[in-house]
N, CA, C and O atoms as a Tinker XYZ file with bonds, in Angstrom:
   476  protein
     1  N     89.938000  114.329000  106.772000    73     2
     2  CA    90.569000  115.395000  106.026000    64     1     3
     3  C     91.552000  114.784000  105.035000    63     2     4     5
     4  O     91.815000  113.582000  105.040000    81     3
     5  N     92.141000  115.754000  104.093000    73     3     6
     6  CA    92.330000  115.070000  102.844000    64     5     7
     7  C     93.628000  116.015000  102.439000    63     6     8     9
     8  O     93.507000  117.236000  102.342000    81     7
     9  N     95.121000  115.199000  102.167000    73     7    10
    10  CA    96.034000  115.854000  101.451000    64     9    11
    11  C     95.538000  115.697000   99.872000    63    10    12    13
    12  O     95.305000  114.581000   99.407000    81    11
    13  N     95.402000  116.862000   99.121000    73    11    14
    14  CA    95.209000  116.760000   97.641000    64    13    15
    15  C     96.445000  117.151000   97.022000    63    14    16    17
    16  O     97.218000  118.094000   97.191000    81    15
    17  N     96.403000  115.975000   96.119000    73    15    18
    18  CA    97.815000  115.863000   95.071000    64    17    19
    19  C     97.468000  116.683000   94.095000    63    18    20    21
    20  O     96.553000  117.494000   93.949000    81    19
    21  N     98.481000  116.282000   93.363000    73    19    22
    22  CA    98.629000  117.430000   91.489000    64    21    23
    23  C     96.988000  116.605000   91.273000    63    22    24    25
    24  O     96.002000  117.309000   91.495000    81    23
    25  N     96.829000  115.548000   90.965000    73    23    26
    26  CA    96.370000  114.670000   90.462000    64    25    27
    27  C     94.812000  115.136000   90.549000    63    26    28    29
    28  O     93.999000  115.498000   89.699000    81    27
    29  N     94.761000  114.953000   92.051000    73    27    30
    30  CA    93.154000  115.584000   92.347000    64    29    31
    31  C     92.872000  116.864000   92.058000    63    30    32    33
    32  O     91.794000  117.168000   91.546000    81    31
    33  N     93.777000  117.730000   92.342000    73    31    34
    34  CA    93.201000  119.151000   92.080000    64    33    35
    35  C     93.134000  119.460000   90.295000    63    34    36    37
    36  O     92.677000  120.456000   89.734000    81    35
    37  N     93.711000  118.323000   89.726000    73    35    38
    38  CA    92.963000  118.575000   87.904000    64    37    39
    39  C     92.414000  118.186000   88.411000    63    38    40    41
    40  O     91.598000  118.963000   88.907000    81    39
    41  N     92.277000  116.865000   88.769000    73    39    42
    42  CA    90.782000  116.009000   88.364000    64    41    43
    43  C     89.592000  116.906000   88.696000    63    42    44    45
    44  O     88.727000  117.247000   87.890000    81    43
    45  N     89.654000  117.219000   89.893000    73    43    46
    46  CA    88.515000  118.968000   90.607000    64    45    47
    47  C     88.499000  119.743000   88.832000    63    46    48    49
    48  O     87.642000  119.735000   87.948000    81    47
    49  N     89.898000  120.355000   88.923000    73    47    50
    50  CA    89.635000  121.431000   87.821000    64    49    51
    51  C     88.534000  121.459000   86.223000    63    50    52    53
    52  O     87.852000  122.239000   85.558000    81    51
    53  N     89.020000  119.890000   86.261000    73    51    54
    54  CA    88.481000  119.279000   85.181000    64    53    55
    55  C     86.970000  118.833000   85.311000    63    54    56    57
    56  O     86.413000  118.352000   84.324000    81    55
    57  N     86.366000  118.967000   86.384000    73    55    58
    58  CA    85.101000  118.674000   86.777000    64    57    59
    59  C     85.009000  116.865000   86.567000    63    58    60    61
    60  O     84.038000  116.483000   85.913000    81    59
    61  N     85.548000  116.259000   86.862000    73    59    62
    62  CA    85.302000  114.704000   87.038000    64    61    63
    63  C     84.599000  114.296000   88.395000    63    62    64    65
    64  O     85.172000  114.166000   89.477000    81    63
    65  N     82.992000  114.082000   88.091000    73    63    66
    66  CA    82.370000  114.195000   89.155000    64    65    67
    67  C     82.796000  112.736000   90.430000    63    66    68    69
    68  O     82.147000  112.526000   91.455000    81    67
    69  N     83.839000  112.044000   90.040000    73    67    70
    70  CA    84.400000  111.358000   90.777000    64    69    71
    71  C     84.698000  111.827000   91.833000    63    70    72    73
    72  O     84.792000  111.123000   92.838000    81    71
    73  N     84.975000  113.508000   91.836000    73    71    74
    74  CA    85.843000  114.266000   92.873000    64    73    75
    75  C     84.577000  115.007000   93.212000    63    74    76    77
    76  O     84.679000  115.561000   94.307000    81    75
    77  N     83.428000  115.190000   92.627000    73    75    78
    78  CA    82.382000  115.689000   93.485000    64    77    79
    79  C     82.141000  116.114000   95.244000    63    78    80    81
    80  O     81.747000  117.171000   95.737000    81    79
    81  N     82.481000  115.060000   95.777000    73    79    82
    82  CA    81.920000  114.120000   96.882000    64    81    83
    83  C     83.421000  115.193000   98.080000    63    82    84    85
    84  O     83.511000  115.106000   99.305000    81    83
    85  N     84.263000  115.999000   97.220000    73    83    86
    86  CA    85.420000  116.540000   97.718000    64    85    87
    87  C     85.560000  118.152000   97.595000    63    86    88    89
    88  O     86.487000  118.816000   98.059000    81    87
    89  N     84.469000  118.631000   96.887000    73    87    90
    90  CA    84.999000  119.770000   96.455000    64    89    91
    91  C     84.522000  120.679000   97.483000    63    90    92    93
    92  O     84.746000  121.870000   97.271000    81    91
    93  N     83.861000  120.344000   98.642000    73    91    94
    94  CA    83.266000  121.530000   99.935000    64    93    95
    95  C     84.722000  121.193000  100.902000    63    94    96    97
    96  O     85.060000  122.134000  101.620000    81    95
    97  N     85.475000  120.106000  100.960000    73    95    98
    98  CA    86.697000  119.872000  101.522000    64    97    99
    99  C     87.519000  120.634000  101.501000    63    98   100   101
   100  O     87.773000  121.001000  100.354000    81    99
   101  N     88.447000  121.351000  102.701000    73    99   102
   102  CA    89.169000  122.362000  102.991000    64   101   103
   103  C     90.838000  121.863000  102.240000    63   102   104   105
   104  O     91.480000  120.851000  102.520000    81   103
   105  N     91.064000  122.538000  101.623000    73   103   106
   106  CA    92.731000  121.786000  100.430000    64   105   107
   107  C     93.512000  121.789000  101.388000    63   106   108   109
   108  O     93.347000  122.598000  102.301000    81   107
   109  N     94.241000  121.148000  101.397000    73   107   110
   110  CA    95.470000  120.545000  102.747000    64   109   111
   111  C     96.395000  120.132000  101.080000    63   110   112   113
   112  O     95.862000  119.419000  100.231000    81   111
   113  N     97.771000  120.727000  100.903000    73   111   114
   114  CA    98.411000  120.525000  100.184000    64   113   115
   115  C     99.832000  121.481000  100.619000    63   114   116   117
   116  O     99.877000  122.289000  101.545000    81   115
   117  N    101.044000  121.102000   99.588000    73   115   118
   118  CA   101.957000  121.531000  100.152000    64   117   119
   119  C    102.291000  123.061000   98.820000    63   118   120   121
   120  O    101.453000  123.409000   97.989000    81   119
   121  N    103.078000  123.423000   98.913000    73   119   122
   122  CA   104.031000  124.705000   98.070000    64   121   123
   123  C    104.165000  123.892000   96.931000    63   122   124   125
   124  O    103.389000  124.306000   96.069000    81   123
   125  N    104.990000  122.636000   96.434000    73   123   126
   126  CA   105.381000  121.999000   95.536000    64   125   127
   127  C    104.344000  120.854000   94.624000    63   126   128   129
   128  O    104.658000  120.336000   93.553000    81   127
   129  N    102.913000  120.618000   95.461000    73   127   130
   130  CA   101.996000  120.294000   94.926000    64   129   131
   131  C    101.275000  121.650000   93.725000    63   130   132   133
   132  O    100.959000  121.485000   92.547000    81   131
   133  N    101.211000  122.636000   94.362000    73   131   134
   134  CA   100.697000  124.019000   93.552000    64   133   135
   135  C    101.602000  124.325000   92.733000    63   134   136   137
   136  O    101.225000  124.775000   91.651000    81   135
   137  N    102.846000  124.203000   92.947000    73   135   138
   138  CA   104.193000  124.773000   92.030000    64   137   139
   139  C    103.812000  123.343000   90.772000    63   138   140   141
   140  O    103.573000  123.583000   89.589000    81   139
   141  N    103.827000  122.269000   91.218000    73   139   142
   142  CA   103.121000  121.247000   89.774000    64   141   143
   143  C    101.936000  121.038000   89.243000    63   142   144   145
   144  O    101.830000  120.365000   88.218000    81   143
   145  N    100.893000  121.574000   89.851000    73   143   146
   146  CA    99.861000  121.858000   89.265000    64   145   147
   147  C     99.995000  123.132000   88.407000    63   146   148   149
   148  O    100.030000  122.977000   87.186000    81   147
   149  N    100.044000  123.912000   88.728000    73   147   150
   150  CA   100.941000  125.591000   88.278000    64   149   151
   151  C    101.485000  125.091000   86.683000    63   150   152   153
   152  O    101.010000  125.507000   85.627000    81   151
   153  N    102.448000  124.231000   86.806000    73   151   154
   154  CA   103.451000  123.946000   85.583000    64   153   155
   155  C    102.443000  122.947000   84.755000    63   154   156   157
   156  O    102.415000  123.010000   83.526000    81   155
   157  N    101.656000  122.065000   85.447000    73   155   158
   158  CA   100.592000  121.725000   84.112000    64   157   159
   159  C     99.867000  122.501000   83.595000    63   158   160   161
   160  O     99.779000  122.550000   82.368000    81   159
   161  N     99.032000  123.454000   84.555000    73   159   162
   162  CA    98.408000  124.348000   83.620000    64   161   163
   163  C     98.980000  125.309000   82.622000    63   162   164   165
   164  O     98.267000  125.917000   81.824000    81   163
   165  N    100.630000  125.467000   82.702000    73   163   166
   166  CA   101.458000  126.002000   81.762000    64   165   167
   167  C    101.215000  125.552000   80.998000    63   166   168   169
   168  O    101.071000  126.202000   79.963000    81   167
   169  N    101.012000  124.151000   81.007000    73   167   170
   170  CA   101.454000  123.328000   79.536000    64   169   171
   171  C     99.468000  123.209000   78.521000    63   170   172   173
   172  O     98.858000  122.771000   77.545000    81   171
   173  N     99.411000  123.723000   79.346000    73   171   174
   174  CA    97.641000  124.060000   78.494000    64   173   175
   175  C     97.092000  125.293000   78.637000    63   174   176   177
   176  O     95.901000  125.437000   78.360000    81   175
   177  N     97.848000  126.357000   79.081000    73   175   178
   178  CA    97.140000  127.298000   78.740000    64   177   179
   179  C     98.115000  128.524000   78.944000    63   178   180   181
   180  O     99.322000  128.363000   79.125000    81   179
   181  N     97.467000  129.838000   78.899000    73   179   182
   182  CA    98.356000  130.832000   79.221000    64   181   183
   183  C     98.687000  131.348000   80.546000    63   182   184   185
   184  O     97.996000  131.346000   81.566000    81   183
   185  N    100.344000  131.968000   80.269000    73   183   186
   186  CA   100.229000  132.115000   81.626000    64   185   187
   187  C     99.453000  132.912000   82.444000    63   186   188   189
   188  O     99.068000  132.313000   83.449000    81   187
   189  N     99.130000  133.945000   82.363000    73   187   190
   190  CA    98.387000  135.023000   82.821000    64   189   191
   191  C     96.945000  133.893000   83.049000    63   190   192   193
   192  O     96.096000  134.522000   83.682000    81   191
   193  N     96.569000  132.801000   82.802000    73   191   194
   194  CA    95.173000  132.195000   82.866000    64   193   195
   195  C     95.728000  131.384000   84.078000    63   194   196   197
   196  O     95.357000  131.515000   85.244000    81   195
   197  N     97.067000  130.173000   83.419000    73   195   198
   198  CA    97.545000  129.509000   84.680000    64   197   199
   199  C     97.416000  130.157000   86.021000    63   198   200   201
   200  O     96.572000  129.843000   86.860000    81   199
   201  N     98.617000  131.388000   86.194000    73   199   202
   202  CA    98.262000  132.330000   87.050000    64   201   203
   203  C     97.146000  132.272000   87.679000    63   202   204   205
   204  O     97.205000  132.133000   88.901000    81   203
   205  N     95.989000  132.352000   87.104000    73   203   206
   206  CA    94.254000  133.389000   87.682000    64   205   207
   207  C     94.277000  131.663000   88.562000    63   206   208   209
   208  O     94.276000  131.439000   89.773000    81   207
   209  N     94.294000  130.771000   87.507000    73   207   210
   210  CA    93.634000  129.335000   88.259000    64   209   211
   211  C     94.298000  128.885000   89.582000    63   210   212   213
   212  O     93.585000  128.728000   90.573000    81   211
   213  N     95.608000  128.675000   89.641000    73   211   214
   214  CA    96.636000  128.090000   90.106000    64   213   215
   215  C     96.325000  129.450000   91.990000    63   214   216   217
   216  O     96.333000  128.978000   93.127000    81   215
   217  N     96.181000  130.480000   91.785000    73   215   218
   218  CA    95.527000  131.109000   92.447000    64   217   219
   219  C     94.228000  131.693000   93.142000    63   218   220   221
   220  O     93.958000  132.802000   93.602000    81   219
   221  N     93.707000  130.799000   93.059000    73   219   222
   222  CA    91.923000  130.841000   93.029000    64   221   223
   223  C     92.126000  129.469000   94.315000    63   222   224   225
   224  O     91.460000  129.413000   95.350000    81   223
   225  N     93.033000  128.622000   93.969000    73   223   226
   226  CA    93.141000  127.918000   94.707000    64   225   227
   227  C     92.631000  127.712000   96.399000    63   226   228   229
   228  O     91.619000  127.092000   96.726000    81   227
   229  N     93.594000  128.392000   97.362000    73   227   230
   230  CA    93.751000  128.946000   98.366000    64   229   231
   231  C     93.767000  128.013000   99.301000    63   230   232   233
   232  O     92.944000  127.963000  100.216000    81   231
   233  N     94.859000  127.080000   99.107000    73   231   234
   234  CA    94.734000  126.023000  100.118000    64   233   235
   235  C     94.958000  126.312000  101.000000    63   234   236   237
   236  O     94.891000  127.509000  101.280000    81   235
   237  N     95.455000  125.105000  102.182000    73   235   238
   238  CA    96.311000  125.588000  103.210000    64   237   239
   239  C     97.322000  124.576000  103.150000    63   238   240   241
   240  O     97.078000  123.403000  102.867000    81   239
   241  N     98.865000  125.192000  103.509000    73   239   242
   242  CA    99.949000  124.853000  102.967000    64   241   243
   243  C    100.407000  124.113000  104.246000    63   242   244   245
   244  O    100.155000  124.425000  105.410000    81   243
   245  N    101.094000  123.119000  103.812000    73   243   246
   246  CA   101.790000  122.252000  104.948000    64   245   247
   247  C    103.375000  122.497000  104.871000    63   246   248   249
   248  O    104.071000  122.044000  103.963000    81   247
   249  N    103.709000  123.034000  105.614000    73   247   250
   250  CA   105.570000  122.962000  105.557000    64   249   251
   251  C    106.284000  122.029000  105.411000    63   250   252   253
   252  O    105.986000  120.872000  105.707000    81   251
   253  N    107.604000  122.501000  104.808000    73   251   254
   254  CA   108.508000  120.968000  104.725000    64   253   255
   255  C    109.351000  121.210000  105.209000    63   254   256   257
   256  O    109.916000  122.281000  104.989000    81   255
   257  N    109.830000  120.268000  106.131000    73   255   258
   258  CA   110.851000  120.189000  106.304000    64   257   259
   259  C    111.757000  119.330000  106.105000    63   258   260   261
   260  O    111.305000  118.337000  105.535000    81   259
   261  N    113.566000  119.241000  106.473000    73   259   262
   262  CA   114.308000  118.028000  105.821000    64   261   263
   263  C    114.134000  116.867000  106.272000    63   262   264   265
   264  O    114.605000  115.808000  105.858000    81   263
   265  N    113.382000  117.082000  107.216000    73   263   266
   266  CA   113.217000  115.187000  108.100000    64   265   267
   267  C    111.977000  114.759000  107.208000    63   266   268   269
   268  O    111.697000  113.560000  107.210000    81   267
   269  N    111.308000  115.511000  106.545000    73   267   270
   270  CA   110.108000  114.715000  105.550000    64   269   271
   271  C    110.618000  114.919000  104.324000    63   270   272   273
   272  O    109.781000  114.455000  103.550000    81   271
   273  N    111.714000  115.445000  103.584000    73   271   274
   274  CA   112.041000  115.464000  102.598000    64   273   275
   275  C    112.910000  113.965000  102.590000    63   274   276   277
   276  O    112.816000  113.120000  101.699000    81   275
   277  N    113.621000  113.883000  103.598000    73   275   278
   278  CA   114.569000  112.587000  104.423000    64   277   279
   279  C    113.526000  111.430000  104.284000    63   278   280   281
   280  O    113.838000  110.685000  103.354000    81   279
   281  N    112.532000  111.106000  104.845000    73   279   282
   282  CA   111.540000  110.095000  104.707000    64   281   283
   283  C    111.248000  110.279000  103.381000    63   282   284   285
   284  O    111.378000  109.319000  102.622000    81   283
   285  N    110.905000  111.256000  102.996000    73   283   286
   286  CA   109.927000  111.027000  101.556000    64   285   287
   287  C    111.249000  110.228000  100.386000    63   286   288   289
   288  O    110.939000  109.601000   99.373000    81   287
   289  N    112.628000  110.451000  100.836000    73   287   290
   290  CA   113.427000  109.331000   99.626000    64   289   291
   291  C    113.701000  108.538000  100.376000    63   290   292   293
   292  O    114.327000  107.616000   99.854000    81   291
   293  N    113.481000  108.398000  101.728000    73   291   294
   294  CA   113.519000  106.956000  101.851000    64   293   295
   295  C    112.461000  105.618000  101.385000    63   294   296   297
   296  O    112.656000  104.422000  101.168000    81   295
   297  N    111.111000  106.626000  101.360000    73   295   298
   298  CA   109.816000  106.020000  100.836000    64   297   299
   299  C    110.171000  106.139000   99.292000    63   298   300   301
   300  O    109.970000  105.008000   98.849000    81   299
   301  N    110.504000  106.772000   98.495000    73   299   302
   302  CA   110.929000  106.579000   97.132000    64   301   303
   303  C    112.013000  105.392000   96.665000    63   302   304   305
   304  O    112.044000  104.502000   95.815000    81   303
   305  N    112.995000  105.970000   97.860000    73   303   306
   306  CA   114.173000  104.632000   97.326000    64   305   307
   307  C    113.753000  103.176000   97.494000    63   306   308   309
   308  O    114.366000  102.224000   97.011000    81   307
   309  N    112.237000  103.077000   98.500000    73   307   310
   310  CA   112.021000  101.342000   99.011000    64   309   311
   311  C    110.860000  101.546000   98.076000    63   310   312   313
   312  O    109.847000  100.957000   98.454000    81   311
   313  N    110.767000  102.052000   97.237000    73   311   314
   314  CA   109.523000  101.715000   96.430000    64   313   315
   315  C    110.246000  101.901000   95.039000    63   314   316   317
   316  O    109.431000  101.811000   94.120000    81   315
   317  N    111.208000  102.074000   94.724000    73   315   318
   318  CA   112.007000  102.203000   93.294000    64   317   319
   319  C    111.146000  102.124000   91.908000    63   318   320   321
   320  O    111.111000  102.975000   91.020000    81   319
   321  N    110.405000  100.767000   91.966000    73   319   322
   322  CA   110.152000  100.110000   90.865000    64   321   323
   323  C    108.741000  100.735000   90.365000    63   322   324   325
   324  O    108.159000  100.561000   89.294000    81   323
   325  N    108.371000  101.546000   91.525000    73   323   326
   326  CA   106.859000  102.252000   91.038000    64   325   327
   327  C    107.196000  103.417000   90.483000    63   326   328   329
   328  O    106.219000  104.085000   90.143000    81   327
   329  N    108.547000  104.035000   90.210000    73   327   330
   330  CA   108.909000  104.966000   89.544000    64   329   331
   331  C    107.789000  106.616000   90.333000    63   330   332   333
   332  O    107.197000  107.436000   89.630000    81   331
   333  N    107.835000  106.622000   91.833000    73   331   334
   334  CA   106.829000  107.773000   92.455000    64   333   335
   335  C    108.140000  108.974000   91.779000    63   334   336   337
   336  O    109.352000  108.910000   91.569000    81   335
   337  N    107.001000  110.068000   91.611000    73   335   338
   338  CA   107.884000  111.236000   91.742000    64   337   339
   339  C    108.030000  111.928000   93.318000    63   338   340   341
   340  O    107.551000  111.620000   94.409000    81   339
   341  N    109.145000  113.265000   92.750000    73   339   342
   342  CA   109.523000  113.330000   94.226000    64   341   343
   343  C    108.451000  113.978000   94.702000    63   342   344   345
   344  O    107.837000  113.525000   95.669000    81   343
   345  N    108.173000  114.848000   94.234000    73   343   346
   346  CA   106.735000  115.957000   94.883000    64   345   347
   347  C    105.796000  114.667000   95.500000    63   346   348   349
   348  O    105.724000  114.437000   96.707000    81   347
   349  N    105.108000  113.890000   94.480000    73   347   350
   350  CA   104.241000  112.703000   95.014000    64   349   351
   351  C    105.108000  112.120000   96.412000    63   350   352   353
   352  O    104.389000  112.388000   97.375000    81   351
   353  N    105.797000  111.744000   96.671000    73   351   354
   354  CA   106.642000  111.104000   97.981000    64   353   355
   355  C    106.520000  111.978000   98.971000    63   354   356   357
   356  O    106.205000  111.585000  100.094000    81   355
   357  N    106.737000  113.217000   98.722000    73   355   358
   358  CA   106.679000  114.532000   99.994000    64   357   359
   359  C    105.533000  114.771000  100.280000    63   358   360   361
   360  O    105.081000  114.855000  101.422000    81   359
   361  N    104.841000  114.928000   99.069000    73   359   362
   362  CA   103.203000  114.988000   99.680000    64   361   363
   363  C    102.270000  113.675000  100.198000    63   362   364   365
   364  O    101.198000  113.929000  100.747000    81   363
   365  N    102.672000  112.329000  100.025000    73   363   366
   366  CA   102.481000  111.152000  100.721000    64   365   367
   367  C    102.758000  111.106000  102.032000    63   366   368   369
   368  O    101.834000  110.888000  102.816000    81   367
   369  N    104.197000  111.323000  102.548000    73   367   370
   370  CA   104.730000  111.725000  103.299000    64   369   371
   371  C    104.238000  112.863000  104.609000    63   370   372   373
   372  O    103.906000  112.452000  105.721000    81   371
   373  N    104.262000  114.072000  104.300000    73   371   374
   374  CA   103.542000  114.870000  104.817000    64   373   375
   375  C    101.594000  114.554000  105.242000    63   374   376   377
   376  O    100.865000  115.101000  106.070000    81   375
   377  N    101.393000  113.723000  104.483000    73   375   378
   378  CA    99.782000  113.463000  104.719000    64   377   379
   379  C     99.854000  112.307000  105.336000    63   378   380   381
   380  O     98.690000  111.952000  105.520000    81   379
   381  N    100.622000  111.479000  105.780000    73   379   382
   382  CA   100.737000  110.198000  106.402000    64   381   383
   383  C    101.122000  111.189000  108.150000    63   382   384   385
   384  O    100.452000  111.123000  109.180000    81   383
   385  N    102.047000  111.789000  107.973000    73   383   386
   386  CA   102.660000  112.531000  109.206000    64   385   387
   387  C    101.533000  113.759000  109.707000    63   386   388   389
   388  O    101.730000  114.402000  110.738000    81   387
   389  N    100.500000  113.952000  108.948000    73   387   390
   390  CA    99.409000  114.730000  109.495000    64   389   391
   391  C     98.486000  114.110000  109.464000    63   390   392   393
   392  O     97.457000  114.604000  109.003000    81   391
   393  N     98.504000  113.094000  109.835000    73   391   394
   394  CA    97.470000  112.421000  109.610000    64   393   395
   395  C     95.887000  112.299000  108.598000    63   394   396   397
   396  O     94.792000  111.793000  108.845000    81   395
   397  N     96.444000  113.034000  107.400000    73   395   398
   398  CA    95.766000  113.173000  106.401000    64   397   399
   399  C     95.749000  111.687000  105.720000    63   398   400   401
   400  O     96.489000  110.708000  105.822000    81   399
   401  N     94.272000  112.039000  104.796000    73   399   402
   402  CA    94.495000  110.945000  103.661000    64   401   403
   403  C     94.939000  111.451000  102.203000    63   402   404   405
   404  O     94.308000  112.255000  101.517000    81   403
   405  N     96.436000  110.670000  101.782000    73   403   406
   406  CA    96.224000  111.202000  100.630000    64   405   407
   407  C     95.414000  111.303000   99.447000    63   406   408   409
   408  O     95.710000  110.427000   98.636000    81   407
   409  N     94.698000  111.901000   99.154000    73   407   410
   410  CA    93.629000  112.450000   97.412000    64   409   411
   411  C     94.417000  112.526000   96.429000    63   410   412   413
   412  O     95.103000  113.516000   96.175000    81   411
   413  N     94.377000  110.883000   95.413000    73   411   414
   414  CA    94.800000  110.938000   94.431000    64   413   415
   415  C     94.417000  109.713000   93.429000    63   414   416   417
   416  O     93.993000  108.662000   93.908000    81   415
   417  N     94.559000  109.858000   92.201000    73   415   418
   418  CA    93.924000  109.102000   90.858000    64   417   419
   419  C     95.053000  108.382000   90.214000    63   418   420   421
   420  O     94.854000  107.960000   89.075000    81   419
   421  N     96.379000  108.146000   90.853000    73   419   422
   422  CA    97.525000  108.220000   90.409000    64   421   423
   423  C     97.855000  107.001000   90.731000    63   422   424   425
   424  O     98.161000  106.688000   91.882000    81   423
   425  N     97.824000  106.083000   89.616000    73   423   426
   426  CA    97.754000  104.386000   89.716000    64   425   427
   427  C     98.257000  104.131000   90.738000    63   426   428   429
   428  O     97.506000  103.858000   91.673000    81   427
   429  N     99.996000  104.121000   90.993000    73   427   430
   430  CA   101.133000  103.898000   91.475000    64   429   431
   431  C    100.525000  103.351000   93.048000    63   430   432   433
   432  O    100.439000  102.229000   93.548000    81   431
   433  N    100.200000  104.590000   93.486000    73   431   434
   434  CA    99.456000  104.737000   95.002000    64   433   435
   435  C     98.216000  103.953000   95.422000    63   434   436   437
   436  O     97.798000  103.865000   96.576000    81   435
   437  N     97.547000  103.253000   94.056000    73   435   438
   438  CA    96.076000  102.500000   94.057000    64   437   439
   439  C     96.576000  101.015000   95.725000    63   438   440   441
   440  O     97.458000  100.168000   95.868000    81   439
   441  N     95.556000  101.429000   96.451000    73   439   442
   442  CA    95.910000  100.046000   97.281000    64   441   443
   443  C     96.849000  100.219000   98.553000    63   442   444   445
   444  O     97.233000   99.285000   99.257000    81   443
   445  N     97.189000  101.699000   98.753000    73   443   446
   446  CA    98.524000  102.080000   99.674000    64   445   447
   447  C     97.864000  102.743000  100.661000    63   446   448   449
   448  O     97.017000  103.617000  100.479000    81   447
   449  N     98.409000  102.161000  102.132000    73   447   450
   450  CA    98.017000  102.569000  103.234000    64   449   451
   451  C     97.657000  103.722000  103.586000    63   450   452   453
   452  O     98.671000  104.392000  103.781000    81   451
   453  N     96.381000  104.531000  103.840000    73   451   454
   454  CA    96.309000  106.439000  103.855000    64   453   455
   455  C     96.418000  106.697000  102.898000    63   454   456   457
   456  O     97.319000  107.521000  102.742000    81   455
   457  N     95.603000  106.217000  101.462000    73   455   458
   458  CA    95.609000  106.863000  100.234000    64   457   459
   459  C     94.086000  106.528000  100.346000    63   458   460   461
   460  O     93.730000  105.463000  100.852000    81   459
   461  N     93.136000  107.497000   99.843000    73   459   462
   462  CA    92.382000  107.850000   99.107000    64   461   463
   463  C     92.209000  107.796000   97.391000    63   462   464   465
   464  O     92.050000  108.839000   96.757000    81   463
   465  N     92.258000  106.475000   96.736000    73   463   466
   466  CA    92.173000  106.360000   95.756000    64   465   467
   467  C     90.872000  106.788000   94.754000    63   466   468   469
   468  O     90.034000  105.889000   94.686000    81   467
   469  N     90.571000  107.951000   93.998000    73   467   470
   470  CA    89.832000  108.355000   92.632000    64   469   471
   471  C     90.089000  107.894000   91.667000    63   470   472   473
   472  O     91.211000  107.979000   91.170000    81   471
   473  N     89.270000  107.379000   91.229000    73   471   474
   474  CA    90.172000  107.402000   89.325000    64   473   475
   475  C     88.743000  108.128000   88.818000    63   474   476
   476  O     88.597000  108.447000   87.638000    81   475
C-alpha cells in the first residue's frame, strides 16, 4: 500500500503512464497533501474546476497528530540541505509510521528508505 504525495496525485492527474501501474490503488494520503494539491490546481485552473477535481479524489485520510508533526521537523531539521517541505515531511512521516510506501516523483526523496520513487 502506498502514501500518495502532491507529486503523484498530478502525476495520476496528468496521465503519466509512469503512474499507470497505481491508479486501481486505494489513496492513503493526509488533509494537507489534498489542501496542496487543491492550491496547485488553483494555480491552473478555476476554482469551481479545482474544486470538481481536488474532490473526485476520495482518499482515505490519515490523521495528524503532534508527535508526527514533532518527528516530521525533526526529519526536516536532520535533512536541512534537501530543502523537504513541511507537508512532504508529514506525509513521509505518517507513511513510514503506517507502514506505507511513500508515492512520489520528487527528486529530494529519490533513494530514501520507504519511498516509492516515479519520475
Amino acid at each position: 500500500m502506498y502514501y500518495f504525495d502532491s507529486y503523484a496525485l498530478f502525476e495520476i492527474l496528468e496521465g503519466n503512464p509512469a503512474y499507470d501501474g497505481y491508479l486501481g490503488s486505494e489513496i492513503i494520503t493526509s488533509a494537507l497533501n489534498i489542501g496542496e494539491f487543491y492550491y496547485g490546481l488553483l494555480k491552473q485552473t478555476t476554482a469551481q474546476r479545482a474544486e470538481s477535481i481536488a474532490d473526485s479524489v476520495k482518499p482515505d485520510l490519515l490523521e495528524i497528530d503532534v508527535a508526527t508533526v514533532k518527528k516530521a521537523m525533526a526529519f526536516r531539521h536532520a535533512h536541512i540541505k534537501s530543502k523537504f517541505s513541511t507537508v512532504d515531511c508529514v506525509g513521509y512521516v505518517l507513511a513510514r509510521s503506517h507502514g506505507l510506501k511513500f508515492l512520489t516523483g520528487d527528486k529530494e526523496f529519490e533513494g530514501m528508505p520507504g519511498v516509492e520513487f516515479v519520475n
